[in-house]
Each structure stands twice: as C-alpha cells, then as structure tokens.
N, CA, C and O of each residue as an XYZ file, in Angstrom:
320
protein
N       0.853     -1.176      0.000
C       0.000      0.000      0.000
C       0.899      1.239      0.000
O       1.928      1.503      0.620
N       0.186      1.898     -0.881
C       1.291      3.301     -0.902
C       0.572      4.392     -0.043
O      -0.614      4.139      0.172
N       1.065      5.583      0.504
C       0.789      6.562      0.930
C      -0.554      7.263      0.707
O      -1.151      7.922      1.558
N      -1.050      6.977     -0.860
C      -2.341      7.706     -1.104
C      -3.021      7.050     -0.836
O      -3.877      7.456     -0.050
N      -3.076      5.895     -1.214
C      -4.330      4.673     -0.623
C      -4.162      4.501      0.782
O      -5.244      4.239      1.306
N      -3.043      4.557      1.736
C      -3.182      4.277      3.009
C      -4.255      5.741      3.715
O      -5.126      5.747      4.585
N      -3.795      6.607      3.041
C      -4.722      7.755      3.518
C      -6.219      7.945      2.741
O      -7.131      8.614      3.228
N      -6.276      7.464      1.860
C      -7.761      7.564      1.265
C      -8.246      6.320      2.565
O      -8.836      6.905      3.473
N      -8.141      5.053      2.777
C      -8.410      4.303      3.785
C      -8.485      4.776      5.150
O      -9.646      4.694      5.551
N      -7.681      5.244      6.026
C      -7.788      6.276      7.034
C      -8.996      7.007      7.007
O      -9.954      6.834      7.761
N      -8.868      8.082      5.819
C     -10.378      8.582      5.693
C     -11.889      7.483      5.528
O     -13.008      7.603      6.028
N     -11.514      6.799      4.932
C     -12.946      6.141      4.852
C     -13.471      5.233      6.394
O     -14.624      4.958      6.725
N     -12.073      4.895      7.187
C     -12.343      3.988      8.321
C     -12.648      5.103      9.077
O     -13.515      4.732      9.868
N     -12.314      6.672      9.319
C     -12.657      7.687      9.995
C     -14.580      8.117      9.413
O     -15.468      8.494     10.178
N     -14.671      7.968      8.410
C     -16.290      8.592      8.088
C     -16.998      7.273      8.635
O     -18.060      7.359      9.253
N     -16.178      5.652      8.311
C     -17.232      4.857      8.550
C     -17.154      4.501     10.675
O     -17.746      3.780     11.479
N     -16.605      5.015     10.690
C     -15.777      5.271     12.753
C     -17.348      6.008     13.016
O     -18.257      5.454     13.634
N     -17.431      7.485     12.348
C     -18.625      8.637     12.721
C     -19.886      8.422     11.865
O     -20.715      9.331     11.910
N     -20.176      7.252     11.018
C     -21.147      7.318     10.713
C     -21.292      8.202      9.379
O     -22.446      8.167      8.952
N     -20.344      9.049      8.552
C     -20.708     10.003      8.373
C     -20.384      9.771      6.345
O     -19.661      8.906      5.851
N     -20.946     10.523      5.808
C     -21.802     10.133      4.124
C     -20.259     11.044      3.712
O     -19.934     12.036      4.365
N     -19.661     10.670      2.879
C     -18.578     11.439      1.795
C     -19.161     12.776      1.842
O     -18.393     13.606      2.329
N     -20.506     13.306      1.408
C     -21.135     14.798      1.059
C     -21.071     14.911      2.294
O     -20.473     15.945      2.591
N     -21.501     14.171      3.408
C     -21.537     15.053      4.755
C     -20.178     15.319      5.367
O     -20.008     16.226      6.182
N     -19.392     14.659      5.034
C     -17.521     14.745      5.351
C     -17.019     16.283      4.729
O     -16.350     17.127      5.325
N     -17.732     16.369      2.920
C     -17.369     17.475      2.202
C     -17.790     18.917      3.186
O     -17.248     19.986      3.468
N     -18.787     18.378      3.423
C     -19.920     20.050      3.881
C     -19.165     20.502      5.448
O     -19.073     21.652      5.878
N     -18.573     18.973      6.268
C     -18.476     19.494      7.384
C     -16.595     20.236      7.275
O     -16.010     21.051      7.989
N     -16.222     19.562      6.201
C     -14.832     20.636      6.115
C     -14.460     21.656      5.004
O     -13.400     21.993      4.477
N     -15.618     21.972      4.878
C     -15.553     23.126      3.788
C     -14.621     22.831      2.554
O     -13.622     23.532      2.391
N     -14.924     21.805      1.677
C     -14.487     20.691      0.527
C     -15.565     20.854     -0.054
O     -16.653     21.227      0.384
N     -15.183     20.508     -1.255
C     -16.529     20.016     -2.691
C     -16.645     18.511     -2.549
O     -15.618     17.833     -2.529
N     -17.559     18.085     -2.474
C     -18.120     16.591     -3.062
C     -17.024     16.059     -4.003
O     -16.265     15.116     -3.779
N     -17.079     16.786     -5.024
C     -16.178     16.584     -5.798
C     -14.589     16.205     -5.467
O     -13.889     15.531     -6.224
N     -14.227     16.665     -4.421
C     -12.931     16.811     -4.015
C     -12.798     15.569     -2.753
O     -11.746     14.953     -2.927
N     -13.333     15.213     -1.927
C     -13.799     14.170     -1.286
C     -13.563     12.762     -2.483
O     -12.641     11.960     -2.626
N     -14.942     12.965     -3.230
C     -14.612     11.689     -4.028
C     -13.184     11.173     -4.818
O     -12.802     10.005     -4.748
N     -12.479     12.204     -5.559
C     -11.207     12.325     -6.061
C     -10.323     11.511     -4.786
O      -9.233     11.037     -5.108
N     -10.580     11.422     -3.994
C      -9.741     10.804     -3.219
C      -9.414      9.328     -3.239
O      -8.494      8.522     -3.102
N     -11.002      9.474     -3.547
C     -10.918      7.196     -3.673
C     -10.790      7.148     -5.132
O     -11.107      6.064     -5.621
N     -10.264      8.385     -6.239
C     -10.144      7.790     -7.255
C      -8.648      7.169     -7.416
O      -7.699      7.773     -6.918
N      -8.410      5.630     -8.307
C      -7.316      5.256     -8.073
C      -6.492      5.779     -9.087
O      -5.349      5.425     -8.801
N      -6.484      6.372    -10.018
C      -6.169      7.192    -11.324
C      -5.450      8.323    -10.765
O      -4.497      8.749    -11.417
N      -5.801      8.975     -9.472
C      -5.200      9.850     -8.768
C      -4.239      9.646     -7.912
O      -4.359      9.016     -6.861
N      -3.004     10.297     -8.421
C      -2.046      9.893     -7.507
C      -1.255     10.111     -6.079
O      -0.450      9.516     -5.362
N      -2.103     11.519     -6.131
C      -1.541     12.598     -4.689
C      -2.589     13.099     -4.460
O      -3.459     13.556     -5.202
N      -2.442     12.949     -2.644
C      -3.494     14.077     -2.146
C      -2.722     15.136     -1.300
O      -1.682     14.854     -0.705
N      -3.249     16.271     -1.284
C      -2.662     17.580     -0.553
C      -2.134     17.255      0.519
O      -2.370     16.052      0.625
N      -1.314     17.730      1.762
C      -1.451     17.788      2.976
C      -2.722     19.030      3.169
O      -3.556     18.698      4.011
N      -2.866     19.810      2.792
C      -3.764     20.973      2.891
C      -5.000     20.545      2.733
O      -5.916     21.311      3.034
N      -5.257     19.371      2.280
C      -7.008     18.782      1.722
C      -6.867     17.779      3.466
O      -7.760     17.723      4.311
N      -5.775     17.253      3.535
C      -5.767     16.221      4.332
C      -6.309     16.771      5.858
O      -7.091     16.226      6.638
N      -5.502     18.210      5.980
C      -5.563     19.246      6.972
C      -6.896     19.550      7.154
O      -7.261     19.708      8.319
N      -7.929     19.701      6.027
C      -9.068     20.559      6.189
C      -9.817     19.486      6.567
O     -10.870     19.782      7.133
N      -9.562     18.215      6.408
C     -10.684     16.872      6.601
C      -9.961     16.629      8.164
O     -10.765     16.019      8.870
N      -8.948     16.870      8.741
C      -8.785     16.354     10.229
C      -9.376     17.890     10.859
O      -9.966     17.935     11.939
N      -9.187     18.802     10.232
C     -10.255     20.041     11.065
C     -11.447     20.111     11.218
O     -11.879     20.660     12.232
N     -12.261     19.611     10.317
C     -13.909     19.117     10.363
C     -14.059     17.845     11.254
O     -15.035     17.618     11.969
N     -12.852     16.963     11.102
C     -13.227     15.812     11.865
C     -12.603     16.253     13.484
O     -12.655     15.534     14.482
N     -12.259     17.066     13.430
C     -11.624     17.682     15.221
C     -10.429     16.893     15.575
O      -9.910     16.908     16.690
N      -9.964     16.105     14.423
C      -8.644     15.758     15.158
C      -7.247     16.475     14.511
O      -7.309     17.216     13.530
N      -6.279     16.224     15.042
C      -4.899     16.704     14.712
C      -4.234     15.449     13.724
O      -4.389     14.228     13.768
N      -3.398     16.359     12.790
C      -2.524     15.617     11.632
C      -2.391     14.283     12.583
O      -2.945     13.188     12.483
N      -1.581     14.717     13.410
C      -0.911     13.413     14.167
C      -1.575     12.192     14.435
O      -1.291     11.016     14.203
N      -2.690     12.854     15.072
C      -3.973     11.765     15.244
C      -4.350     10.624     13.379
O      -4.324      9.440     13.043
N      -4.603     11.762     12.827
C      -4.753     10.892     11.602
C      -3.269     10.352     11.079
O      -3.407      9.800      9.988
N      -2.183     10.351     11.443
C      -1.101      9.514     10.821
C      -0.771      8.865     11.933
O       0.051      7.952     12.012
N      -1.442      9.356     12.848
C      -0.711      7.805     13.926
C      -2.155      6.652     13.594
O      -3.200      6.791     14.229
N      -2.012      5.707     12.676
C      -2.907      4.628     12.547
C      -1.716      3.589     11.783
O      -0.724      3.971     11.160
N      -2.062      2.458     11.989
C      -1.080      1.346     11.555
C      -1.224      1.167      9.853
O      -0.557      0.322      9.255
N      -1.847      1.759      9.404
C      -1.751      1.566      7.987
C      -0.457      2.390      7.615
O       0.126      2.211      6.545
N      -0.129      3.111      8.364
C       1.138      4.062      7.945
C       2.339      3.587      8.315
O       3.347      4.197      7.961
N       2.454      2.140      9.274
C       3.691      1.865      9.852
C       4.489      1.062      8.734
O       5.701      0.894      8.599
N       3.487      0.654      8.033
C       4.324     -0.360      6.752
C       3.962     -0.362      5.701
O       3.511     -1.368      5.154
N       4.109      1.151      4.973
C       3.797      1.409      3.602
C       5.104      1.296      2.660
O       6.239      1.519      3.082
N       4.724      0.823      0.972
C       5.963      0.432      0.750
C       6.654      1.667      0.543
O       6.060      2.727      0.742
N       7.699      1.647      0.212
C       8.950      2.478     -0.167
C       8.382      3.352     -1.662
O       7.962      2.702     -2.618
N       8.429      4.586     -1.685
C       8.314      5.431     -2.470
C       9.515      6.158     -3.649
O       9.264      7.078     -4.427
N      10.539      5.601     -3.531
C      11.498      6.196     -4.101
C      11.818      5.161     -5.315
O      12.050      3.953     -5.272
N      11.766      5.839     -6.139
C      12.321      4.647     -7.314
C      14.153      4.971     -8.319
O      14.558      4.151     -9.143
C-alpha cells in the first residue's frame, strides 16, 4: 500500500468510525463533493497535505492523530 491509498483508507475507516456520508464529510470541512470523491479515485495519484488538513479540522482531530494509525507503519517504499 502506498501513501495515497493508506490515507484515502484512514479517511474512509474515519467517516465509517462517525457514521458520516462522503457529502456530509465534504460540507463538514468546507471541501466540494467533488474533491472528497477524487480521493478514492485510483487514477489519482496525490493528495494535498492541505485537503488532508481541512478533513482532520472538520473531523476535530490533529494531523498526528490521523497519521498515527497502523496503515502508515508499513507502507511500501516510495522512491524509485
């Protein structure tokens, strides 16, 4: 698992943690629908820290909080 998918996952185990709909994730961090979904697209290869930022501010937690989860302890190697 690489970095974007470990964090598109994070997000989805965090909306499905609160119960909470992709549009209702968008609305509560001031995001487009549009921009939410782009996340689980796999065609896409990077997500912001700044998109990542605005979805742990709606969700009330800190960066840290969302990268301290074990999907991040053993992602593969990025450098080619």
């Amino acid at each position: 698992m690489n970095v974007k998918e470990a964090t598109a996952k994070r997000i989805e185990l965090l909306c499905q943690e609160r119960g909470i709909a992709y549009n209702g994730l968008a609305n509560t961090c001031g995001l487009t629908p549009s921009t939410i979904y782009s996340i689980f697209d796999s065609s896409r290869k990077d997500i912001s820290l700044s998109t990542v930022k605005k979805i742990c501010d709606g969700l009330e937690i800190t960066l840290g909080e969302f990268f301290s989860h074990p999907l991040f302890d053993t992602l593969e190697q990025e450098i080619f």
